[in-house]
N, CA, C and O of each residue as an XYZ file, in Angstrom:
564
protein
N     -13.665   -165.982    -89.671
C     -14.229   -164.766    -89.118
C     -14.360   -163.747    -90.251
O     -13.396   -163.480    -90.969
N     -15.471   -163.223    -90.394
C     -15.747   -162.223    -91.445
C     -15.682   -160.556    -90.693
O     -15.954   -160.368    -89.507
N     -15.478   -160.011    -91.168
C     -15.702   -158.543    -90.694
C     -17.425   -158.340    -89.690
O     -17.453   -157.612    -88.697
N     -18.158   -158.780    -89.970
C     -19.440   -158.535    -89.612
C     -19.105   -159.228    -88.207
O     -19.840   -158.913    -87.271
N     -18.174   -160.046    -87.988
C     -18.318   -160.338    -86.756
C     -17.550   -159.796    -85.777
O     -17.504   -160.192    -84.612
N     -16.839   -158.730    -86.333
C     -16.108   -157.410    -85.400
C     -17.299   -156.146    -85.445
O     -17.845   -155.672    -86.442
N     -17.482   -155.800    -84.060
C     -18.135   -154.524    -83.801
C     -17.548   -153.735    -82.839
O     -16.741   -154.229    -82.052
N     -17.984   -152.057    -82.785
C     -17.717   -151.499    -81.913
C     -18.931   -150.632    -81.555
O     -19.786   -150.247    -82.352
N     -18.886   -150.412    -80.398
C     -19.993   -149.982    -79.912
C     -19.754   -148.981    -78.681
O     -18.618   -148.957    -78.208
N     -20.742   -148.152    -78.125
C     -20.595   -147.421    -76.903
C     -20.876   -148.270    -75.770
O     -21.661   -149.160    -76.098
N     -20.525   -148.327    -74.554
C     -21.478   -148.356    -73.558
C     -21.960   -147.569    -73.154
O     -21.978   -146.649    -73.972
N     -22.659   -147.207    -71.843
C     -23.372   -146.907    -70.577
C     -22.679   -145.280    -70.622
O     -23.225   -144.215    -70.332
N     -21.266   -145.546    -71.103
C     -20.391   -144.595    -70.394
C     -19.581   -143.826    -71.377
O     -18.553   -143.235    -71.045
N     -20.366   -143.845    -73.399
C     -19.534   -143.662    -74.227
C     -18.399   -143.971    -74.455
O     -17.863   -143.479    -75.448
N     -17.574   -145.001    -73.503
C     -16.712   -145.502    -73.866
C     -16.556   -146.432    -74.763
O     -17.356   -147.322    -74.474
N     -15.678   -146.853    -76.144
C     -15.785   -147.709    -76.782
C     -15.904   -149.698    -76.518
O     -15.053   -150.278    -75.843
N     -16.814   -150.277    -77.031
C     -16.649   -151.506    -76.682
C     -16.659   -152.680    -77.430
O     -17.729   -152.887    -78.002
N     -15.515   -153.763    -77.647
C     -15.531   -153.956    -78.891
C     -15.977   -155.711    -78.423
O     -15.731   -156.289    -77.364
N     -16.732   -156.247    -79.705
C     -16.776   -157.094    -79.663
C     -16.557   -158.277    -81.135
O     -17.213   -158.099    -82.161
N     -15.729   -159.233    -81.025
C     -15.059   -160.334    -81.894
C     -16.052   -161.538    -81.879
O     -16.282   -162.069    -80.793
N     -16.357   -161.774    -82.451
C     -17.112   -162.988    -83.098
C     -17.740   -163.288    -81.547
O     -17.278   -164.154    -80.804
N     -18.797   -162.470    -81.233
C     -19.870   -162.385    -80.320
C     -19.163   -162.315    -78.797
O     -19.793   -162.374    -77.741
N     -17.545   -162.160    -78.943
C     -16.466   -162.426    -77.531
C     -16.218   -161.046    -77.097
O     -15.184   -160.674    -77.651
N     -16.742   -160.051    -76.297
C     -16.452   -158.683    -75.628
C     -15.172   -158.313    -75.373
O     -15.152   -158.325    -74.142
N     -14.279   -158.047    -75.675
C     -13.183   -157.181    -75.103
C     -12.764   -155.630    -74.678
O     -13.208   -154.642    -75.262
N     -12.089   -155.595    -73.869
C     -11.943   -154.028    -73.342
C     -11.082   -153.529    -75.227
O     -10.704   -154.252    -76.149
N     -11.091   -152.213    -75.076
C     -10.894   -151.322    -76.121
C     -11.126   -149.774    -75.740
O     -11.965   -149.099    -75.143
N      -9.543   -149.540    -76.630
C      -9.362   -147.905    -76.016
C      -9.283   -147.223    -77.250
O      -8.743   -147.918    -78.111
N      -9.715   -145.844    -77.725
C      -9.311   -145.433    -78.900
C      -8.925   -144.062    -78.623
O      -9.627   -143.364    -77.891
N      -7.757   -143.584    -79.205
C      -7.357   -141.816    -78.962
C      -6.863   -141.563    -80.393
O      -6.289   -142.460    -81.011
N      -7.098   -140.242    -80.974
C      -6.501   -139.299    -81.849
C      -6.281   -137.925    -81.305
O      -6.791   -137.272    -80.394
N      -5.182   -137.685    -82.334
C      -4.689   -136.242    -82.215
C      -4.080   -136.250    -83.797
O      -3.376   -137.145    -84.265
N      -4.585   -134.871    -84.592
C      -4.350   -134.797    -85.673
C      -4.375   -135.592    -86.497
O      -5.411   -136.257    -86.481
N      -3.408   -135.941    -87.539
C      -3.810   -136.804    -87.934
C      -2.851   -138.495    -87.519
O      -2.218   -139.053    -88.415
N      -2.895   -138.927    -86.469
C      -2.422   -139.956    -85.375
C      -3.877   -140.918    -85.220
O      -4.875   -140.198    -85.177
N      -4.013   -141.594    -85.178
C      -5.197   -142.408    -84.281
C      -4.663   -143.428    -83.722
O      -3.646   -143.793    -84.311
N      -5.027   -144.235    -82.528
C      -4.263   -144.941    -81.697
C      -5.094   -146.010    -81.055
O      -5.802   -145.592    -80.138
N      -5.169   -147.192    -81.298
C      -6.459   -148.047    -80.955
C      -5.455   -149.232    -80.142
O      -4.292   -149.486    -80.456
N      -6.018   -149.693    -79.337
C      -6.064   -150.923    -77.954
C      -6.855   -151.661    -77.971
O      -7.972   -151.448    -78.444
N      -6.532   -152.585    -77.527
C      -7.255   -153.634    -77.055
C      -7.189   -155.124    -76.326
O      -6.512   -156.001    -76.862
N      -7.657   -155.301    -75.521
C      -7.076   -156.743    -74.403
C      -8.777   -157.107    -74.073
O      -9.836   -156.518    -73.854
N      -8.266   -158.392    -74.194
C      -8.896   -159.487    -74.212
C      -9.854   -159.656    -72.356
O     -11.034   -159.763    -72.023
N      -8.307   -159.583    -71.481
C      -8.814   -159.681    -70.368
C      -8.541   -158.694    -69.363
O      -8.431   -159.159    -68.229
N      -8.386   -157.297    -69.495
C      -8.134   -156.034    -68.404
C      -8.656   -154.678    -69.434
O      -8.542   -154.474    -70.642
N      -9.183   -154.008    -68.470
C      -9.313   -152.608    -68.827
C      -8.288   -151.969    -69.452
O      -7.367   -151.980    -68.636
N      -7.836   -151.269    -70.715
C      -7.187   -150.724    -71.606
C      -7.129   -149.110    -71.392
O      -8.220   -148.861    -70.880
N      -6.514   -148.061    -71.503
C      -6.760   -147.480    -72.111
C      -5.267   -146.715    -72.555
O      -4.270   -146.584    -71.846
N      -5.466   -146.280    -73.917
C      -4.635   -145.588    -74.632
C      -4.769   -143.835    -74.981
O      -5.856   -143.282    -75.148
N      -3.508   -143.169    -75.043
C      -3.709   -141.657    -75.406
C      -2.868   -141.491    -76.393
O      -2.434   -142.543    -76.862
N      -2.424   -140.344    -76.950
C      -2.024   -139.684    -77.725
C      -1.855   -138.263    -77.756
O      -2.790   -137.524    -78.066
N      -0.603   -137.793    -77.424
C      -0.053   -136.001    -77.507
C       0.793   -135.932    -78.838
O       1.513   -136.697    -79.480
N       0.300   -134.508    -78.937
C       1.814   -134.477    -80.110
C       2.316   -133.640    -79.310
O       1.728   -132.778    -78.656
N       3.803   -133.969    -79.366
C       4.469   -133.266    -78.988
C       5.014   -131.866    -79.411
O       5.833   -131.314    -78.676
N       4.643   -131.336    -80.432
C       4.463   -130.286    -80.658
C       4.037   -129.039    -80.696
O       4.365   -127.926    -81.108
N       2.614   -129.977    -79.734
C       1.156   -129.236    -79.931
C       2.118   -127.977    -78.563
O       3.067   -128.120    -77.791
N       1.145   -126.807    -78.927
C       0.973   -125.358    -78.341
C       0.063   -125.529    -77.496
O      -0.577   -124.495    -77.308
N      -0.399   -126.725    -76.676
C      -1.418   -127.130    -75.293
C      -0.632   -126.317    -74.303
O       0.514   -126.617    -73.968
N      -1.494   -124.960    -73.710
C      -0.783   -124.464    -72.765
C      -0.609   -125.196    -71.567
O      -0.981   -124.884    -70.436
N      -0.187   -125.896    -71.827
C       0.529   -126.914    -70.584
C       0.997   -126.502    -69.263
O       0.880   -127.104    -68.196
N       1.681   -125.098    -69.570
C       2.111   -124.537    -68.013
C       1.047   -124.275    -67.442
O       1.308   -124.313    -66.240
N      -0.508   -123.911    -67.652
C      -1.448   -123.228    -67.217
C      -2.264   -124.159    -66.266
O      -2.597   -123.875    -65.115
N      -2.665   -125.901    -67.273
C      -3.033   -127.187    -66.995
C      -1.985   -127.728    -65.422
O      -2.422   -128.305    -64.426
N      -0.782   -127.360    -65.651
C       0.366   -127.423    -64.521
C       0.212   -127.050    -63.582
O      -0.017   -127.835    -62.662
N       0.261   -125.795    -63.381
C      -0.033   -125.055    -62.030
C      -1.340   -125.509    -61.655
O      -1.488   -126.133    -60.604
N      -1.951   -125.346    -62.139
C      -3.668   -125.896    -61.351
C      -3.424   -127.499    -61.290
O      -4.564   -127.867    -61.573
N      -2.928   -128.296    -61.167
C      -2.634   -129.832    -60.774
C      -1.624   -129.946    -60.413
O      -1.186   -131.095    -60.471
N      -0.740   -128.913    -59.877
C       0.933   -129.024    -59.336
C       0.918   -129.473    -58.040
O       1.902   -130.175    -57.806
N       0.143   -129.327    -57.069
C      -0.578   -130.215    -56.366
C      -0.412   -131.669    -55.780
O      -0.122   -132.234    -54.725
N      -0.893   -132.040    -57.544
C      -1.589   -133.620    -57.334
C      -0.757   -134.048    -58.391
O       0.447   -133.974    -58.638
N      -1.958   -134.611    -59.053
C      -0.974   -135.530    -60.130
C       0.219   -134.557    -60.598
O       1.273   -134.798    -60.009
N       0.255   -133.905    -61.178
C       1.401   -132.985    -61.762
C       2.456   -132.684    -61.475
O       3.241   -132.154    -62.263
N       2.730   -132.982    -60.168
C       3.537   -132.302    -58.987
C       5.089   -133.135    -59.316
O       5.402   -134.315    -59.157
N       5.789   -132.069    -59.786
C       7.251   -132.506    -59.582
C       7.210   -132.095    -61.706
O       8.207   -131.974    -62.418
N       6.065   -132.008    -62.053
C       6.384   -131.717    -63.503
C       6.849   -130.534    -63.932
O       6.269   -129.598    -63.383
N       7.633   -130.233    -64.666
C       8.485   -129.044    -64.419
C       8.902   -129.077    -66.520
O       9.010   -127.930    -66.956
N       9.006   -129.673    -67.099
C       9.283   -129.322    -68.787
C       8.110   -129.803    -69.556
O       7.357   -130.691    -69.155
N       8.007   -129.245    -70.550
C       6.484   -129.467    -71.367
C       6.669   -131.289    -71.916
O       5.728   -132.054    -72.126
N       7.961   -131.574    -72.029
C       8.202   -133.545    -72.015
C       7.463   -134.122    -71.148
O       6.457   -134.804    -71.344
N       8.156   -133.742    -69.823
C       7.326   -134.376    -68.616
C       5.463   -134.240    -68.365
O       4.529   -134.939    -67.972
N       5.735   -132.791    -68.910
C       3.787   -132.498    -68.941
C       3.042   -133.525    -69.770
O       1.951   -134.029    -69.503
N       4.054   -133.818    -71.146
C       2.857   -134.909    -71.944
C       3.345   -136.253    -71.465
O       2.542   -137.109    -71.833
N       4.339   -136.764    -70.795
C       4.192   -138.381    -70.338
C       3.220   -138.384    -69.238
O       2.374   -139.268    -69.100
N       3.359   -137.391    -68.472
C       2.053   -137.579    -67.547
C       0.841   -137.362    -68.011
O      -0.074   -138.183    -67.936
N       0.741   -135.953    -68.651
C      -0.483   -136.187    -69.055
C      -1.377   -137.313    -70.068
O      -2.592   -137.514    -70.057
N      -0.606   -137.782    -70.700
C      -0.988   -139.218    -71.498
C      -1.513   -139.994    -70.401
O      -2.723   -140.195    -70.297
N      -0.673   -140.438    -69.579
C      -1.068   -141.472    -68.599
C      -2.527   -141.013    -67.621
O      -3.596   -141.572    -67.374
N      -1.866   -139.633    -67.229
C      -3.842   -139.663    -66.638
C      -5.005   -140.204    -67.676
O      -5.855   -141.081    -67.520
N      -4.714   -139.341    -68.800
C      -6.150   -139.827    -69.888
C      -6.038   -141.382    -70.326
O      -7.076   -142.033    -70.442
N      -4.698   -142.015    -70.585
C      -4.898   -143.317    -70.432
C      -5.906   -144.289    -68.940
O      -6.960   -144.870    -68.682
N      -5.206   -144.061    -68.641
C      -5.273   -144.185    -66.723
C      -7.044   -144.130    -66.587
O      -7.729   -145.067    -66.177
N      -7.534   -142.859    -67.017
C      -8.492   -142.845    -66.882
C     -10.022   -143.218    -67.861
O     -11.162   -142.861    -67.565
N      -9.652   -143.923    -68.906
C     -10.099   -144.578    -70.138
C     -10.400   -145.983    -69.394
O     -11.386   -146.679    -69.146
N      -8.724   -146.019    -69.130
C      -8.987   -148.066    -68.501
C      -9.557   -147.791    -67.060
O     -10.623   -148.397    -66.954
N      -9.285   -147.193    -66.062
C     -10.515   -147.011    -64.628
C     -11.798   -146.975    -65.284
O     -12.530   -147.960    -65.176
N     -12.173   -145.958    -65.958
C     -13.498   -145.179    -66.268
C     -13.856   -144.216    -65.238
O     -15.054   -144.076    -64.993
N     -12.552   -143.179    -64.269
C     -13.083   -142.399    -63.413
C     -12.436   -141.326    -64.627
O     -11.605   -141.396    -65.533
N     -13.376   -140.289    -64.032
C     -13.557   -138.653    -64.717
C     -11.839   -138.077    -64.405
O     -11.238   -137.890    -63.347
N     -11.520   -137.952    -65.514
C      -9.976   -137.222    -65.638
C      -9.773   -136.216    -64.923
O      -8.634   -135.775    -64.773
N     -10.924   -135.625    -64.303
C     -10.351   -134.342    -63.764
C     -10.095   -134.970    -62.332
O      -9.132   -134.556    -61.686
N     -11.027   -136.085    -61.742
C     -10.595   -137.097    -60.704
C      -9.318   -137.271    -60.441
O      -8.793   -136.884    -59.397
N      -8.624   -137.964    -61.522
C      -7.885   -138.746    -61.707
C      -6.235   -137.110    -61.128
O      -5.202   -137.112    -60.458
N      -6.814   -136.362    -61.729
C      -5.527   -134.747    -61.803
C      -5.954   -134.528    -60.335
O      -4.957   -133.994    -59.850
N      -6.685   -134.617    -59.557
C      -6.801   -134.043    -58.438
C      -6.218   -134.700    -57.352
O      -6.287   -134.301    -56.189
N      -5.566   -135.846    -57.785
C      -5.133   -137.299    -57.013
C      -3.864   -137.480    -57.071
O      -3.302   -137.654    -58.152
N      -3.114   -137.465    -55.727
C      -1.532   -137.764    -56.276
C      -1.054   -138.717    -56.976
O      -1.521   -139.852    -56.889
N       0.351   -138.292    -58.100
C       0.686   -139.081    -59.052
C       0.837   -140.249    -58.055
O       0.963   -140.123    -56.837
N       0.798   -141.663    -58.905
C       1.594   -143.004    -58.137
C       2.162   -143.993    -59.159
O       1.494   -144.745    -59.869
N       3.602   -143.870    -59.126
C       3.660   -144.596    -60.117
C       3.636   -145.721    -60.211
O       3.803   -146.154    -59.071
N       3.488   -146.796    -61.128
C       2.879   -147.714    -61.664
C       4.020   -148.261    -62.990
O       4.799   -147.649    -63.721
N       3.712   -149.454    -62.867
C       4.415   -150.287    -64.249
C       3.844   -150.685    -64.950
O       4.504   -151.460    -65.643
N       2.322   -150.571    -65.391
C       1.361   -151.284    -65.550
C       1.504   -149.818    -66.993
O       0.622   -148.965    -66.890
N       2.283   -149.659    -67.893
C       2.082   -148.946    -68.764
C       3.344   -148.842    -69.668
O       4.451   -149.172    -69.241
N       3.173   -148.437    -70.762
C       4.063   -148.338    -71.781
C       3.768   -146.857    -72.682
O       2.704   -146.400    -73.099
N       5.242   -146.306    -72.789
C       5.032   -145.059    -74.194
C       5.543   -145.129    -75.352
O       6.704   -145.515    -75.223
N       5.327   -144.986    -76.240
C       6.537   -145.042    -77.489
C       6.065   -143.865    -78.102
O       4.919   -143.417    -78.071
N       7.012   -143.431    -78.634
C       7.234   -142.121    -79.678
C       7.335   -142.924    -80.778
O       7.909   -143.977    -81.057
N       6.222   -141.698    -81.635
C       6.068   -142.160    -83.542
C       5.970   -140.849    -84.243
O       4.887   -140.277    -84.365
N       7.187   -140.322    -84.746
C       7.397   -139.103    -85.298
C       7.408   -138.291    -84.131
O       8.191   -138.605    -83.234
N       6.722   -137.368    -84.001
C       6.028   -136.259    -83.484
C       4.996   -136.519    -82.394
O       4.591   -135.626    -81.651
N       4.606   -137.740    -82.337
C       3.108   -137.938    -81.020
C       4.002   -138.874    -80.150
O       4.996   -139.539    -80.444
N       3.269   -138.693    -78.897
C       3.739   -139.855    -77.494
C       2.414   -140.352    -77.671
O       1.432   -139.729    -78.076
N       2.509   -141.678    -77.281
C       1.679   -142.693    -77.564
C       1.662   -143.164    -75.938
O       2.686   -143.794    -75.669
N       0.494   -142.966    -74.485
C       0.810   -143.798    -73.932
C      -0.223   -144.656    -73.457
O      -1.341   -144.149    -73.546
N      -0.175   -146.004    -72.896
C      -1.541   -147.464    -73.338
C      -1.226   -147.690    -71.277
O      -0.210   -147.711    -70.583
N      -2.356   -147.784    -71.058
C      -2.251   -148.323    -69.489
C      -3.202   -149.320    -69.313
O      -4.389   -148.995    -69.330
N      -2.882   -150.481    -69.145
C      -3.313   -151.868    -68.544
C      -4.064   -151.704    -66.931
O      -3.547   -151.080    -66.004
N      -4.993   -152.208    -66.891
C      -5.525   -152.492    -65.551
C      -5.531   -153.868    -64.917
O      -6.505   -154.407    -64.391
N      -4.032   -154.474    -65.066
C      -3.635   -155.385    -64.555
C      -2.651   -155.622    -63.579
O      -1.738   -154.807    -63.714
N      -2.467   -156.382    -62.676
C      -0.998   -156.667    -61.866
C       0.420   -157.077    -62.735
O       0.466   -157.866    -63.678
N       1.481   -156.368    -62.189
C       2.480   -156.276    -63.159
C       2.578   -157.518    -63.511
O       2.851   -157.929    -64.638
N       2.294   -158.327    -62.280
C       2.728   -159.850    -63.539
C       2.133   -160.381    -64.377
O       2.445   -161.478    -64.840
N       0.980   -159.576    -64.799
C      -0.045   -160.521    -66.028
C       0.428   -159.008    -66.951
O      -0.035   -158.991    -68.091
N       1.148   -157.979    -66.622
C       0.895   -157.204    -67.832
C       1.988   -157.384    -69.080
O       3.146   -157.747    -68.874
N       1.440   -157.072    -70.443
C       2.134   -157.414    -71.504
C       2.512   -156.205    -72.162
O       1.457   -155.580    -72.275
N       3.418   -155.549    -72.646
C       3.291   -154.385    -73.582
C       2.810   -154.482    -75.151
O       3.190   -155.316    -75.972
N       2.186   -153.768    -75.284
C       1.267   -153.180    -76.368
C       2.192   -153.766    -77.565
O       3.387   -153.496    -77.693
N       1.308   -154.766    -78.576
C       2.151   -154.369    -80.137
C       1.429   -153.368    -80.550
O       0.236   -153.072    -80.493
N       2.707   -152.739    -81.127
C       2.498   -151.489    -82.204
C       2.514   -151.890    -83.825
O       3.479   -152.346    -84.438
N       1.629   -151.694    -84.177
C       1.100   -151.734    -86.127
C       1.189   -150.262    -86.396
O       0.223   -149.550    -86.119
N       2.109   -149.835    -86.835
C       2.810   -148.921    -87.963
C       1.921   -148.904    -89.042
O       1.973   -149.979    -89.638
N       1.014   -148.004    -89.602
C       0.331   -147.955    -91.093
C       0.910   -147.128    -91.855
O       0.517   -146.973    -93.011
């Protein structure tokens, strides 16, 4: 396999779409600063995010207007970015509109993984049944 036979591309929906020696796979890509965070599965919808945890995202503001729905029960700026990762994950691998996704009560799910790297939460959500799902390897650069 040479490089020329890896591509990435948009679809329909600007979402990224990658394809391996002419073989399509789902593919998720997120940055924040300087973080970038790439996915990919063979056979389920992907998608991956990225917060830093540092960041000054007025989070309490994003809170109250989704305290509601998804948000509801979030109460420390920790809890604001594991959830909020997972909606924008969540909603990468669906392909429904994130603000959808915040208007909808949380449900939780096993079908996901987070890891912390320095300073960013990293979180990857599978659109699979827990028993086919695998957690994410992580490549450290």
């Amino acid at each position: 396999m040479t490089e020329t036979d890896i591509s990435v591309k948009k679809d329909d929906n600007g979402a990224p779409q990658l394809s391996i020696a002419d073989t399509n796979a789902y593919c998720s890509i997120s940055h924040k600063n300087n973080c970038v965070v790439a996915g990919y599965s063979a056979a389920y919808p992907i998608g991956v995010d990225v917060e830093n945890l540092e960041s000054n995202k007025d989070y309490r503001r994003i809170r109250e207007h989704y305290a509601h729905a998804f948000l509801k029960g979030v109460t420390t700026k920790e809890a604001f970015f594991y959830r909020w990762t997972l909606a924008e994950a969540y909603a990468k691998a669906s392909g429904q509109p994130l603000l959808e996704i915040l208007a909808q009560p949380f449900e939780p799910t096993d079908n996901l993984h987070y890891i912390t790297i320095s300073n960013f939460l990293v979180c990857t959500y599978v659109e699979a049944n827990r028993d086919k799902f695998q957690r994410p390897k992580i490549i450290r650069l």
